[in-house]
mmCIF file as Biopython writes it, N, C-alpha, C and O atoms, coordinates in Angstrom:
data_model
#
loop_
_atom_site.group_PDB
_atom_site.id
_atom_site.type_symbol
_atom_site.label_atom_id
_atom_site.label_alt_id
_atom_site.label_comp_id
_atom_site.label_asym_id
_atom_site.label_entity_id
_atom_site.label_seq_id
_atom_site.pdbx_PDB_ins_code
_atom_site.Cartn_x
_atom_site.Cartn_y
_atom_site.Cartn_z
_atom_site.occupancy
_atom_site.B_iso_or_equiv
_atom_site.auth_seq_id
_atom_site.auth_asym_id
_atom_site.pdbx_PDB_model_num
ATOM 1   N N  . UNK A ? 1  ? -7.827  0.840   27.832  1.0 0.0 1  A 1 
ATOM 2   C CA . UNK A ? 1  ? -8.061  2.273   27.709  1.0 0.0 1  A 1 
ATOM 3   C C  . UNK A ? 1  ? -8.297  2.582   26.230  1.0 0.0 1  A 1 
ATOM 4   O O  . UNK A ? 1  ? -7.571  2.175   25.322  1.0 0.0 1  A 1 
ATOM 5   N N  . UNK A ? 2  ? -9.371  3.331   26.083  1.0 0.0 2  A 1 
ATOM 6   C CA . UNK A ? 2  ? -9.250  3.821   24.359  1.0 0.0 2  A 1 
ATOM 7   C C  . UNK A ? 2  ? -8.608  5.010   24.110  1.0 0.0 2  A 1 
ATOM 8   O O  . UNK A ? 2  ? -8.300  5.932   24.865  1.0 0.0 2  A 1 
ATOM 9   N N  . UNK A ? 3  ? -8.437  4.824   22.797  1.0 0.0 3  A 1 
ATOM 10  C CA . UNK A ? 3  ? -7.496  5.936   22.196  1.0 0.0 3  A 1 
ATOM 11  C C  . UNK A ? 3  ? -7.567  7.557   22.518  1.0 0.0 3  A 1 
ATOM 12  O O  . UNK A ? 3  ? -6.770  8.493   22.453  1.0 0.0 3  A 1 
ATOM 13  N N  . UNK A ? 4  ? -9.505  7.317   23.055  1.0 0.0 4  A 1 
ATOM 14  C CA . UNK A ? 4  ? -10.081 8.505   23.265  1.0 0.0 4  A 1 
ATOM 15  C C  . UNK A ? 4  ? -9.464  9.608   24.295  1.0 0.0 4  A 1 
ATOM 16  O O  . UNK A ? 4  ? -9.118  10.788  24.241  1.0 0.0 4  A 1 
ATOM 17  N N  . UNK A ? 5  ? -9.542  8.150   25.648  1.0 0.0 5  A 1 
ATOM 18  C CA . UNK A ? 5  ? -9.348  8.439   26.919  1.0 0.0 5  A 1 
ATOM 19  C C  . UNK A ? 5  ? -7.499  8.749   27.310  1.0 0.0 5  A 1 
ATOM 20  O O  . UNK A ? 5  ? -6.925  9.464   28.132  1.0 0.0 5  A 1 
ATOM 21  N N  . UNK A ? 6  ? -6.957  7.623   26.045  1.0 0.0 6  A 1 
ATOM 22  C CA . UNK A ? 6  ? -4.839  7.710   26.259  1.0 0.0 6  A 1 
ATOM 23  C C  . UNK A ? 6  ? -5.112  9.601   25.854  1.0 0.0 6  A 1 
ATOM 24  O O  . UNK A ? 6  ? -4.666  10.513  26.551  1.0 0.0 6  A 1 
ATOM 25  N N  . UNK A ? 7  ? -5.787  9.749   24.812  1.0 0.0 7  A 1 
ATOM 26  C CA . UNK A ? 7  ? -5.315  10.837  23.811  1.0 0.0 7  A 1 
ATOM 27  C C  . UNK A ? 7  ? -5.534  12.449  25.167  1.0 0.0 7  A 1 
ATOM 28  O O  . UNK A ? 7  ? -4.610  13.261  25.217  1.0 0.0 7  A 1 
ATOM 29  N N  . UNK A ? 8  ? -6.776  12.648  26.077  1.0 0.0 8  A 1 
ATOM 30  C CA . UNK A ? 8  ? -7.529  12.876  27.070  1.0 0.0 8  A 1 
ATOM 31  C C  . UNK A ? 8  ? -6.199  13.041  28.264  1.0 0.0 8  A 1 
ATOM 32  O O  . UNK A ? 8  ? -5.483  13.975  28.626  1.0 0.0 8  A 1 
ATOM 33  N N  . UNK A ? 9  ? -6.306  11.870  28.553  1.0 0.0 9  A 1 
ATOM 34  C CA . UNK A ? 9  ? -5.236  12.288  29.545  1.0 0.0 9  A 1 
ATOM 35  C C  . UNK A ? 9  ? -3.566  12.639  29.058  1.0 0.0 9  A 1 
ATOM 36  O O  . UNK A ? 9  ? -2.677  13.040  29.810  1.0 0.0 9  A 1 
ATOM 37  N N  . UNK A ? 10 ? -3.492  12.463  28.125  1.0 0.0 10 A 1 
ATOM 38  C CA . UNK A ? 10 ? -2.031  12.768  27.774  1.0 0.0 10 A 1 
ATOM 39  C C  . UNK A ? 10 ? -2.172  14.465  27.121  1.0 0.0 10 A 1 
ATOM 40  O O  . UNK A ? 10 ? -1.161  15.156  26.996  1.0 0.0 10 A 1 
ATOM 41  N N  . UNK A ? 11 ? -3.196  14.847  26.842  1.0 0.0 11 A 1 
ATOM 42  C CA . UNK A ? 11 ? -3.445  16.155  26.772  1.0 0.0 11 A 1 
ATOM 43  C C  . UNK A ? 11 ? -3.182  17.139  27.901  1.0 0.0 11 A 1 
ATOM 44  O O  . UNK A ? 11 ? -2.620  18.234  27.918  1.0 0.0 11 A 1 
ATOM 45  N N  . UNK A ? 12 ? -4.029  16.071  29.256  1.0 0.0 12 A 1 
ATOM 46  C CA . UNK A ? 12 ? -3.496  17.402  30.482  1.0 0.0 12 A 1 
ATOM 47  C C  . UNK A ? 12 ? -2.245  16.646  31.213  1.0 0.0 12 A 1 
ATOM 48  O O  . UNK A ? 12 ? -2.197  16.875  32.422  1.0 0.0 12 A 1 
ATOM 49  N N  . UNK A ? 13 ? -1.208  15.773  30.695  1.0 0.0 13 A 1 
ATOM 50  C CA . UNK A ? 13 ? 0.018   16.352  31.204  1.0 0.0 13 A 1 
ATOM 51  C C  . UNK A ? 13 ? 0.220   17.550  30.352  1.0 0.0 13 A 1 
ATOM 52  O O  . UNK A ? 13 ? 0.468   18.579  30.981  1.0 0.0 13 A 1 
ATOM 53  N N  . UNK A ? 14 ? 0.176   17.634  29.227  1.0 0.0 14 A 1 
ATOM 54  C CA . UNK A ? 14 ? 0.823   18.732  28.420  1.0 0.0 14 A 1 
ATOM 55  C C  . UNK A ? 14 ? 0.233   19.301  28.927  1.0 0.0 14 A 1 
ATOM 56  O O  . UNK A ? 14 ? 1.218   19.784  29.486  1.0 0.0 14 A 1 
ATOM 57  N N  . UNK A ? 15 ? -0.944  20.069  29.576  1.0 0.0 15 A 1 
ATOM 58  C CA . UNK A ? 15 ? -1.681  21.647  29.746  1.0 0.0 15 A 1 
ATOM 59  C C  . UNK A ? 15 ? -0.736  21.618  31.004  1.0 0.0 15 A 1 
ATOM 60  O O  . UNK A ? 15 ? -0.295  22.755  31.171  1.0 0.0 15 A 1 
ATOM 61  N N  . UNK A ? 16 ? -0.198  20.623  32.078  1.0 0.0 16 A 1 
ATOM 62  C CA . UNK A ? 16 ? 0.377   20.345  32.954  1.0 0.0 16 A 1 
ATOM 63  C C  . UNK A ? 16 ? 2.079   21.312  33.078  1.0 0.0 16 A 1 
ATOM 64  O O  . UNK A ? 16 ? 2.591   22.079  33.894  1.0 0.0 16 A 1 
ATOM 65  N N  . UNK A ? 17 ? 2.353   20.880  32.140  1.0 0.0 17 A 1 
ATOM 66  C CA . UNK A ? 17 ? 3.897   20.978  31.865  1.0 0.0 17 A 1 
ATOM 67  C C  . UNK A ? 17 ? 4.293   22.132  31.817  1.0 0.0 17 A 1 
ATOM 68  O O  . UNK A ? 17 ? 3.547   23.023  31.410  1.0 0.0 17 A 1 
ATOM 69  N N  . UNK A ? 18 ? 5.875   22.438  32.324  1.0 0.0 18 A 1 
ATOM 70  C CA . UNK A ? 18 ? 6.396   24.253  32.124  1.0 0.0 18 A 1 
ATOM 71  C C  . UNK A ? 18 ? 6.551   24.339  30.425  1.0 0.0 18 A 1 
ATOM 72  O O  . UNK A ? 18 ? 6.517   23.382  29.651  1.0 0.0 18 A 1 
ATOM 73  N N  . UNK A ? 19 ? 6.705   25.571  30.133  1.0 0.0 19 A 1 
ATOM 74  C CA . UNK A ? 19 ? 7.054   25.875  28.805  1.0 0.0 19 A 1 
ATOM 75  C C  . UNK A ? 19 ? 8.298   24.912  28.195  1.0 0.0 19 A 1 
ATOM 76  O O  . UNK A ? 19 ? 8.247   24.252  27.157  1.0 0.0 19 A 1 
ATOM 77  N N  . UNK A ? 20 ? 9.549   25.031  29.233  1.0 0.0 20 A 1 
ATOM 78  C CA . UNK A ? 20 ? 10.762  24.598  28.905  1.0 0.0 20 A 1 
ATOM 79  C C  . UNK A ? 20 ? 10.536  23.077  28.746  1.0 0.0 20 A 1 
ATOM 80  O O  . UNK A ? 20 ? 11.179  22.664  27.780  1.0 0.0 20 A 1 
ATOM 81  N N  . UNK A ? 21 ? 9.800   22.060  29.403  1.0 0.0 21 A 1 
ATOM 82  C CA . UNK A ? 21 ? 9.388   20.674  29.471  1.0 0.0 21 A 1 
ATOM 83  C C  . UNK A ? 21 ? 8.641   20.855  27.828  1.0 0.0 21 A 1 
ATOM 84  O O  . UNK A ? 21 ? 8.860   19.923  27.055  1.0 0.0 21 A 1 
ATOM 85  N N  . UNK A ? 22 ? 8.097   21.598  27.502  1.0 0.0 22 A 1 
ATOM 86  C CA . UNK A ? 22 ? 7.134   21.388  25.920  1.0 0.0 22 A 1 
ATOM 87  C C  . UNK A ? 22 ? 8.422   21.963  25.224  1.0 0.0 22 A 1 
ATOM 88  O O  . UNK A ? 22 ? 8.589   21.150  24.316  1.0 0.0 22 A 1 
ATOM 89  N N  . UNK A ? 23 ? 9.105   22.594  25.155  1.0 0.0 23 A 1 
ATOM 90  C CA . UNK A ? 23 ? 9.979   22.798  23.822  1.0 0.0 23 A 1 
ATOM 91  C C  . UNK A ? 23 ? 11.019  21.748  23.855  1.0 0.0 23 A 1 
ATOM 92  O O  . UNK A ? 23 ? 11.963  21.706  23.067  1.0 0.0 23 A 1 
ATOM 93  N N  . UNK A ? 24 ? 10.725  20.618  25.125  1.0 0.0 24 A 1 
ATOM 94  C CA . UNK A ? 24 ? 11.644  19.665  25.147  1.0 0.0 24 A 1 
ATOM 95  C C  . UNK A ? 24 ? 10.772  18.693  24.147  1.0 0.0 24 A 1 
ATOM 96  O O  . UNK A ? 24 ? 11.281  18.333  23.086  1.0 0.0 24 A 1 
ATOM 97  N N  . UNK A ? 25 ? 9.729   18.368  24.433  1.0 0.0 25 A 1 
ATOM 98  C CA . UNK A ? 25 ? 9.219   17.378  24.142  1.0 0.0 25 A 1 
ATOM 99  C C  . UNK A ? 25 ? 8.896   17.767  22.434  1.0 0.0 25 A 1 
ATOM 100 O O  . UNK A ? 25 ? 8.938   16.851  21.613  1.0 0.0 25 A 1 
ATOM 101 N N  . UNK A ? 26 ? 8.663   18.800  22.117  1.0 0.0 26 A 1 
ATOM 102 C CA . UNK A ? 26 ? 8.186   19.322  20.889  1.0 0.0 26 A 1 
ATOM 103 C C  . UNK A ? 26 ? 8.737   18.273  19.446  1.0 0.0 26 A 1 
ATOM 104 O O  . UNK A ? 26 ? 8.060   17.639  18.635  1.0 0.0 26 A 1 
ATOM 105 N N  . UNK A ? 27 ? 10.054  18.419  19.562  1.0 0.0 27 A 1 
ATOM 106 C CA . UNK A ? 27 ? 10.379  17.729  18.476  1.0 0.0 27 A 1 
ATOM 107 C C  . UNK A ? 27 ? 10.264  15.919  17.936  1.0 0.0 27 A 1 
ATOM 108 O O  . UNK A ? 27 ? 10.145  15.213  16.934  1.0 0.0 27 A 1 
ATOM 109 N N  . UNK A ? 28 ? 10.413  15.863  19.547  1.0 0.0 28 A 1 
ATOM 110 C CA . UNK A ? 28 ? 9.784   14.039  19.496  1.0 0.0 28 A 1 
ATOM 111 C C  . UNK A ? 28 ? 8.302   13.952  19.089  1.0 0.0 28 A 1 
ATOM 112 O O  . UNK A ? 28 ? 8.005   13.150  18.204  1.0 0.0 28 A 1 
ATOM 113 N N  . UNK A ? 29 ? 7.224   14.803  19.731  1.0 0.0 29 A 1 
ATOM 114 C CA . UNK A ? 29 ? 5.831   14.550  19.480  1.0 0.0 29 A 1 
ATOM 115 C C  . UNK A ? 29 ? 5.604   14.814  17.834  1.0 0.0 29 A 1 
ATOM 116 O O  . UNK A ? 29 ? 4.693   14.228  17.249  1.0 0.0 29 A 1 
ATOM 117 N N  . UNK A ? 30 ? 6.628   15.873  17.036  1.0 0.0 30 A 1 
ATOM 118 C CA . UNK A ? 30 ? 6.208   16.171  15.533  1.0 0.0 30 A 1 
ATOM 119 C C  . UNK A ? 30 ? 6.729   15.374  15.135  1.0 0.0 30 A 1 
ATOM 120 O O  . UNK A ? 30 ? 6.059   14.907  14.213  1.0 0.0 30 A 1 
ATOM 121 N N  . UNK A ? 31 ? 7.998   14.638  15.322  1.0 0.0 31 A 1 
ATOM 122 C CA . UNK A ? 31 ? 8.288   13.217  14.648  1.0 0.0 31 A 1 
ATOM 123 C C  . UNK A ? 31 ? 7.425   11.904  14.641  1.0 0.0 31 A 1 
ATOM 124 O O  . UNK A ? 31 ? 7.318   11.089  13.725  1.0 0.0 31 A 1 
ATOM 125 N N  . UNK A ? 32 ? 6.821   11.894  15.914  1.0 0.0 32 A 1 
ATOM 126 C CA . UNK A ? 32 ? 5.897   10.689  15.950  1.0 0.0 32 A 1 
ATOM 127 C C  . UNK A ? 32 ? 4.110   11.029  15.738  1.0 0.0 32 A 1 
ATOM 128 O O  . UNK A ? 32 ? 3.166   10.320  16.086  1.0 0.0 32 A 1 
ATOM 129 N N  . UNK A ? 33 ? 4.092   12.609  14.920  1.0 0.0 33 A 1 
ATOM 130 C CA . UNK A ? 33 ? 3.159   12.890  14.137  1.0 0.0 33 A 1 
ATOM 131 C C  . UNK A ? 33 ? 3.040   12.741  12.626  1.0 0.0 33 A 1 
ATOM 132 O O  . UNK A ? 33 ? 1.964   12.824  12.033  1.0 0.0 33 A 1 
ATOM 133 N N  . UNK A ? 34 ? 4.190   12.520  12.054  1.0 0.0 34 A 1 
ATOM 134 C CA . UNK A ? 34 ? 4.145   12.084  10.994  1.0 0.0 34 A 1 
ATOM 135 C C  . UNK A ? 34 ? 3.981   10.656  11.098  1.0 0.0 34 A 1 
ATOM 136 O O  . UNK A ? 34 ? 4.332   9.887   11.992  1.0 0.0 34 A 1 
ATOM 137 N N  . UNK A ? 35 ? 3.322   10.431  9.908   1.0 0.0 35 A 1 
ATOM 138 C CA . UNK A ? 35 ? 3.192   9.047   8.905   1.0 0.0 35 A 1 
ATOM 139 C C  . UNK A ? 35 ? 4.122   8.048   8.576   1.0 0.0 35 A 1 
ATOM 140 O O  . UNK A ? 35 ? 4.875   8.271   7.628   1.0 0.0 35 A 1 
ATOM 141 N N  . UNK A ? 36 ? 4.214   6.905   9.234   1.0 0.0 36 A 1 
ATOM 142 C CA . UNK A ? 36 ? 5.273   6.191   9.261   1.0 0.0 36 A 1 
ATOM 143 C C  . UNK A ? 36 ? 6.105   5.950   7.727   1.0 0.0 36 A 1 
ATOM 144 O O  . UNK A ? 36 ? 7.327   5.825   7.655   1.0 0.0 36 A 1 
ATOM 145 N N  . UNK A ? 37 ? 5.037   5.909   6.368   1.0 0.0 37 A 1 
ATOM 146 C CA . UNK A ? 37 ? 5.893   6.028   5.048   1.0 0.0 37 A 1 
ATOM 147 C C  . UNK A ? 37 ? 4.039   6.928   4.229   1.0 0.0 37 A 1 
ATOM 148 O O  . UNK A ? 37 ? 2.950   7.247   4.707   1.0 0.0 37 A 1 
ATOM 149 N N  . UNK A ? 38 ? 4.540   6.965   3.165   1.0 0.0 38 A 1 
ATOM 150 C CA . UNK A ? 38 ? 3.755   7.289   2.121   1.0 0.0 38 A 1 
ATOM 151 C C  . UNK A ? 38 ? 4.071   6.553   0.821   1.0 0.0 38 A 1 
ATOM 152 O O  . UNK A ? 38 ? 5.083   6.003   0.387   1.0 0.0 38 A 1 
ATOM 153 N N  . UNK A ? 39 ? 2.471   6.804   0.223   1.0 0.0 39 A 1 
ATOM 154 C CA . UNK A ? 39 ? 2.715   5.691   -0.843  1.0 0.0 39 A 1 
ATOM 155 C C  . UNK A ? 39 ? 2.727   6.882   -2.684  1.0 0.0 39 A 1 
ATOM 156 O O  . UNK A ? 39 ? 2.311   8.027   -2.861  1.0 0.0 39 A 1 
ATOM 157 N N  . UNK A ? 40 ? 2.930   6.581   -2.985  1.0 0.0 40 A 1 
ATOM 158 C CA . UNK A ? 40 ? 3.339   7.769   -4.086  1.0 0.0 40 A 1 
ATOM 159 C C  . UNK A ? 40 ? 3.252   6.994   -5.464  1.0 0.0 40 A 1 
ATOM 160 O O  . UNK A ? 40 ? 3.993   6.036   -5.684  1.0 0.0 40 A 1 
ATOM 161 N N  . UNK A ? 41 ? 2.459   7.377   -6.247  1.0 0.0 41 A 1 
ATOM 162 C CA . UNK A ? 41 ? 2.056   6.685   -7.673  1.0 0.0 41 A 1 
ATOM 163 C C  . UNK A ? 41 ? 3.320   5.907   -7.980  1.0 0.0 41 A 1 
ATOM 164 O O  . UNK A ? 41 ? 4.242   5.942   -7.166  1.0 0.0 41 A 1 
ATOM 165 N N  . UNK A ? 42 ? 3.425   5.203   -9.108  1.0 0.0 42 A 1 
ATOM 166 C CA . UNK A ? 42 ? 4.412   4.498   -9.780  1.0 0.0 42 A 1 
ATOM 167 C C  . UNK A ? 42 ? 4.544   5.671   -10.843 1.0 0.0 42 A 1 
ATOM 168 O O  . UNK A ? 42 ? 3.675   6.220   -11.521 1.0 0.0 42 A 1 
ATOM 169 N N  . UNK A ? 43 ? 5.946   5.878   -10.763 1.0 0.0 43 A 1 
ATOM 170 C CA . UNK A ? 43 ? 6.378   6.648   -12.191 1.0 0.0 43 A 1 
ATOM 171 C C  . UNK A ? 43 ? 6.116   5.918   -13.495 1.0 0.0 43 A 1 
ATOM 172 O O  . UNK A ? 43 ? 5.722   4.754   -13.568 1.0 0.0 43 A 1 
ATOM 173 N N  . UNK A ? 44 ? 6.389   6.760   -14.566 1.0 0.0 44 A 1 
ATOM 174 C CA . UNK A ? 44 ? 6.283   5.844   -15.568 1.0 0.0 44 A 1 
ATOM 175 C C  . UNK A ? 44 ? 7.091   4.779   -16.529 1.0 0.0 44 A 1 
ATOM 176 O O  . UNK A ? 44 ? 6.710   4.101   -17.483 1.0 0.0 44 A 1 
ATOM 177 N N  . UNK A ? 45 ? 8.557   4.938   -15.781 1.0 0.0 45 A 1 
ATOM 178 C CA . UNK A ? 45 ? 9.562   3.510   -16.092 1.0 0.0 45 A 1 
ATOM 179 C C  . UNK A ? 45 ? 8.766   2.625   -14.375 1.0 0.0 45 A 1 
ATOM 180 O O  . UNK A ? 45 ? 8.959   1.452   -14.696 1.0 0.0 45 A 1 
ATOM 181 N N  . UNK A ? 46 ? 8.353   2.577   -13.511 1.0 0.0 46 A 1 
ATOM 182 C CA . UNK A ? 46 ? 8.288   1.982   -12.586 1.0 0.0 46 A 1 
ATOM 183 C C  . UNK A ? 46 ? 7.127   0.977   -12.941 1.0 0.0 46 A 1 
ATOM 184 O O  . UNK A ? 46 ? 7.073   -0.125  -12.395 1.0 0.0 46 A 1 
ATOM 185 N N  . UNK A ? 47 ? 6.202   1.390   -13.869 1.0 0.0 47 A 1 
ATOM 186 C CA . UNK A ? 47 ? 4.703   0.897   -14.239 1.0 0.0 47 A 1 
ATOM 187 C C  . UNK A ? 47 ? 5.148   0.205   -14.943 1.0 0.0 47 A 1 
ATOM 188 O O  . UNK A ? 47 ? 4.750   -0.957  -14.859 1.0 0.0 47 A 1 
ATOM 189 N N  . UNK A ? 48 ? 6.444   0.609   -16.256 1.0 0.0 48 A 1 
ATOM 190 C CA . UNK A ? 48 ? 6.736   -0.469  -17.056 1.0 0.0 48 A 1 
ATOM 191 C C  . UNK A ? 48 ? 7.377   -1.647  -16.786 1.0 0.0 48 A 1 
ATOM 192 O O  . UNK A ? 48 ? 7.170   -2.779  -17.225 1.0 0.0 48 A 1 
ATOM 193 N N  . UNK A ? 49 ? 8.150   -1.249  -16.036 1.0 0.0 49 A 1 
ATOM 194 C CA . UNK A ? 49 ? 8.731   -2.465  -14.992 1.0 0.0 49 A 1 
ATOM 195 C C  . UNK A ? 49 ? 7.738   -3.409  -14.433 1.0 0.0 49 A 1 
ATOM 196 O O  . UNK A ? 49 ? 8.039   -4.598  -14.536 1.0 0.0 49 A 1 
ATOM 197 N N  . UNK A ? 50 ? 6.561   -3.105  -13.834 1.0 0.0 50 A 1 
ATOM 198 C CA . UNK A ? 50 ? 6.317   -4.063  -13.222 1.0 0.0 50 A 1 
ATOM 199 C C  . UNK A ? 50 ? 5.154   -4.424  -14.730 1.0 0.0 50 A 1 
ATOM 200 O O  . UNK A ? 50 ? 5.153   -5.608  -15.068 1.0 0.0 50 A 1 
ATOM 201 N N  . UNK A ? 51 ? 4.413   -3.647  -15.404 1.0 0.0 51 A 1 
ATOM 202 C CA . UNK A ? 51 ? 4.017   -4.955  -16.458 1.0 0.0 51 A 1 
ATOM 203 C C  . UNK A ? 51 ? 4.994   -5.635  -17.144 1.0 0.0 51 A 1 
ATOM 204 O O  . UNK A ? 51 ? 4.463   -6.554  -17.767 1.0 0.0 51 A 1 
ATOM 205 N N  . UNK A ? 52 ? 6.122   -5.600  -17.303 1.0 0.0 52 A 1 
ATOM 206 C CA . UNK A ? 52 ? 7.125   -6.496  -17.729 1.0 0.0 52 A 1 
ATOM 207 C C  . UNK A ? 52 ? 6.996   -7.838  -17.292 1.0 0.0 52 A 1 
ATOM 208 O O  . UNK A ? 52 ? 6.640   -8.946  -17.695 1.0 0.0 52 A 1 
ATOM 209 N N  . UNK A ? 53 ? 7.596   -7.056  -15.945 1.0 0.0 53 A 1 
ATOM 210 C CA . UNK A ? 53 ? 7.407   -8.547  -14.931 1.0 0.0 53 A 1 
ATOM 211 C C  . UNK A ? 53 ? 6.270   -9.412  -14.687 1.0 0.0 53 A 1 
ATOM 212 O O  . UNK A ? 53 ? 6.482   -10.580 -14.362 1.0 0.0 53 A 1 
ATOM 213 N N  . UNK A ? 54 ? 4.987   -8.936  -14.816 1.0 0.0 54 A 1 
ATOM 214 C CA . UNK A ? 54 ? 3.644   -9.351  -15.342 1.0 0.0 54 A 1 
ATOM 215 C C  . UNK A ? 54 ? 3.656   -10.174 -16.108 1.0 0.0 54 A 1 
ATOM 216 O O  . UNK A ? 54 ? 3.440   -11.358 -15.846 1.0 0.0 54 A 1 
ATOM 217 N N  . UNK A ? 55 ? 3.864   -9.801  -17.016 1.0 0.0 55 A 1 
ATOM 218 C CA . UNK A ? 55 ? 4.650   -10.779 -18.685 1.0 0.0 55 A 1 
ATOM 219 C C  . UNK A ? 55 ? 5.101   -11.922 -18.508 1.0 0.0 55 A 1 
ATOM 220 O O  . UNK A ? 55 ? 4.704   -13.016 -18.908 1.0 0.0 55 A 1 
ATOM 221 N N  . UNK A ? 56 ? 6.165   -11.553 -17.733 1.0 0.0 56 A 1 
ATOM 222 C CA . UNK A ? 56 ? 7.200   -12.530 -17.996 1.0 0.0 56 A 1 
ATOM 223 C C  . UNK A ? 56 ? 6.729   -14.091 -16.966 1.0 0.0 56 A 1 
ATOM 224 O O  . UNK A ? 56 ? 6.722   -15.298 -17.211 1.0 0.0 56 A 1 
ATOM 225 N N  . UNK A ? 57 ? 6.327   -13.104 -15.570 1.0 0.0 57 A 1 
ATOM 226 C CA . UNK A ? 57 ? 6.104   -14.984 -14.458 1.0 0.0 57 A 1 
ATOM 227 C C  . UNK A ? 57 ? 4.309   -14.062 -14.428 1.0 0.0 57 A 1 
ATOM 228 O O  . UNK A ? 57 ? 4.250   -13.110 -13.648 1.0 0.0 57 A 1 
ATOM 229 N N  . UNK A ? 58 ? 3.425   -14.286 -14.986 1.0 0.0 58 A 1 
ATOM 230 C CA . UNK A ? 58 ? 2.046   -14.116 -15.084 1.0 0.0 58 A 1 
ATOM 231 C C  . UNK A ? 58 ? 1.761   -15.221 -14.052 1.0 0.0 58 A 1 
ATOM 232 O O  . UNK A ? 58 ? 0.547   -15.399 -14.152 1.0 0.0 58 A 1 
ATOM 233 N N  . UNK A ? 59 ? 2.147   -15.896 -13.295 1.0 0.0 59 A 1 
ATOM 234 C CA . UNK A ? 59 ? 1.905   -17.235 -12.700 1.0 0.0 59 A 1 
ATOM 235 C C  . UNK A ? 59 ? 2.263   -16.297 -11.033 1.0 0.0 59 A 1 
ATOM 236 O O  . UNK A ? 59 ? 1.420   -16.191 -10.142 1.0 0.0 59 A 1 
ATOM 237 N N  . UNK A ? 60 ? 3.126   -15.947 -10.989 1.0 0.0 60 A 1 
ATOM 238 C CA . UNK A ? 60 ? 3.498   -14.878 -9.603  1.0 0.0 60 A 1 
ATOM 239 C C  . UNK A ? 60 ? 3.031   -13.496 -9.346  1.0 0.0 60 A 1 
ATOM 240 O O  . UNK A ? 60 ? 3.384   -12.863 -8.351  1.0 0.0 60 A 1 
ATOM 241 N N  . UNK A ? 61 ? 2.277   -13.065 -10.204 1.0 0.0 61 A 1 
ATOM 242 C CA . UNK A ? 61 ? 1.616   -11.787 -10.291 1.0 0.0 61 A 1 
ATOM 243 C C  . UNK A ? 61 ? -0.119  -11.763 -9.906  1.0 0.0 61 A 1 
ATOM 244 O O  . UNK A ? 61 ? -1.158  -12.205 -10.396 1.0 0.0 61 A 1 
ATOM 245 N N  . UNK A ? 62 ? 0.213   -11.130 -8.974  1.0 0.0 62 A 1 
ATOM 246 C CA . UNK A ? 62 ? -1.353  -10.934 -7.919  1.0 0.0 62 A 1 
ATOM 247 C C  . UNK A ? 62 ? -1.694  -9.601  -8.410  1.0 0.0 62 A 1 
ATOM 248 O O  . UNK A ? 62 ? -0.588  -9.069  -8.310  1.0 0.0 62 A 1 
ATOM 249 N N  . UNK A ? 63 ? -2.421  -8.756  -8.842  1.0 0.0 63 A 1 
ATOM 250 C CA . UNK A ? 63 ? -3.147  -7.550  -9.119  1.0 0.0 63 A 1 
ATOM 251 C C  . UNK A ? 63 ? -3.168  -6.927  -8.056  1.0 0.0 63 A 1 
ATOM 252 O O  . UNK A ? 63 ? -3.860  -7.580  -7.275  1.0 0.0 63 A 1 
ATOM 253 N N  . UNK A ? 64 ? -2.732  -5.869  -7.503  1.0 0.0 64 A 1 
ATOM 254 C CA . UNK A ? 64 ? -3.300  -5.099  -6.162  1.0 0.0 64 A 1 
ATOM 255 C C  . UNK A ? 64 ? -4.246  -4.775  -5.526  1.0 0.0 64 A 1 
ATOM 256 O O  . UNK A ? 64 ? -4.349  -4.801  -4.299  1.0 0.0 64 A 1 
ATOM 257 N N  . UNK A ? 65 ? -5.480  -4.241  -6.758  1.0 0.0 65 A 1 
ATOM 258 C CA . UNK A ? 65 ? -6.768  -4.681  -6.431  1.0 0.0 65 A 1 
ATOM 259 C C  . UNK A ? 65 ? -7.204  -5.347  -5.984  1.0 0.0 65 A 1 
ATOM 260 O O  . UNK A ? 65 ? -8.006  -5.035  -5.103  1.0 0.0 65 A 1 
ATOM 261 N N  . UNK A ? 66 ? -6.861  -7.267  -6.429  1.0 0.0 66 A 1 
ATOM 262 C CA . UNK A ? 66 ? -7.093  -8.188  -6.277  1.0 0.0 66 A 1 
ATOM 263 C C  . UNK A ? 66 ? -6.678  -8.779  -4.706  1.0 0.0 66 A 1 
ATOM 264 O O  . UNK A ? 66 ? -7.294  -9.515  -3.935  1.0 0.0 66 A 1 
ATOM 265 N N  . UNK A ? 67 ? -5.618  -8.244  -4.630  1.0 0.0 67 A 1 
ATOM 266 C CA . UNK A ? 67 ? -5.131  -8.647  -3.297  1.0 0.0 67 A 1 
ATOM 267 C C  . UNK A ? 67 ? -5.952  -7.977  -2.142  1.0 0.0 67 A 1 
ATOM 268 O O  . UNK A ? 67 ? -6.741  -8.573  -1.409  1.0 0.0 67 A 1 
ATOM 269 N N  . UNK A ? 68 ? -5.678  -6.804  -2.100  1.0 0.0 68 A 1 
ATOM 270 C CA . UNK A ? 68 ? -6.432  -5.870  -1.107  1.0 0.0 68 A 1 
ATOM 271 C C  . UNK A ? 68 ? -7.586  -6.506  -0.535  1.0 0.0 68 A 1 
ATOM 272 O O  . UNK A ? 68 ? -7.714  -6.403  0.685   1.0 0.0 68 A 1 
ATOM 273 N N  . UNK A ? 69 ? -8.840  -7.433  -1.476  1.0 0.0 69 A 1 
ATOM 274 C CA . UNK A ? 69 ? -10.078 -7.660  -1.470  1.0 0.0 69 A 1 
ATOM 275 C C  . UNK A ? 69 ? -9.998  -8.671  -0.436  1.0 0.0 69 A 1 
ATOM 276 O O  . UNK A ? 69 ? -10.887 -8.708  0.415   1.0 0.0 69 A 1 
ATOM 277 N N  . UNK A ? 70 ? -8.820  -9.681  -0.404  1.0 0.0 70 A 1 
ATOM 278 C CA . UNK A ? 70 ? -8.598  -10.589 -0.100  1.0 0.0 70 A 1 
ATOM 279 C C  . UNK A ? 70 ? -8.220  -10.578 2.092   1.0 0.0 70 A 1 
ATOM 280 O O  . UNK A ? 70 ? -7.924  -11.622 2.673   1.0 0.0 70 A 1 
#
């Protein structure tokens, strides 16, 4: 089934459902509408930290860029 067709039919149980069944379900569906994490810049002791560590084992340090490509 594609995402199209799950997303489709799980729409008309909800058009389906009493009011009281949706204010049940409400809070589970906005929890599993959010984003499992987020990614959020490196502060600026966090940046220094990791070129430190750069520094120090340059032999264990993959670039993120670099990786991603991969």
């Amino acid at each position: 089934m594609t995402a199209l067709a799950l997303k489709k039919e799980l729409n008309g149980y909800i058009a389906k459902m009493p009011v009281r069944k949706l204010e049940i379900l409400k809070p589970l569906l906005s929890e599993m509408a959010e984003p499992l994490y987020t990614i959020e810049p490196a502060s600026k002791k966090e940046a220094a930290m990791i070129e430190k560590r750069a520094r120090e084992f340059p032999e264990n340090f993959v670039p993120f860029k670099k990786r991603i490509k991969t």
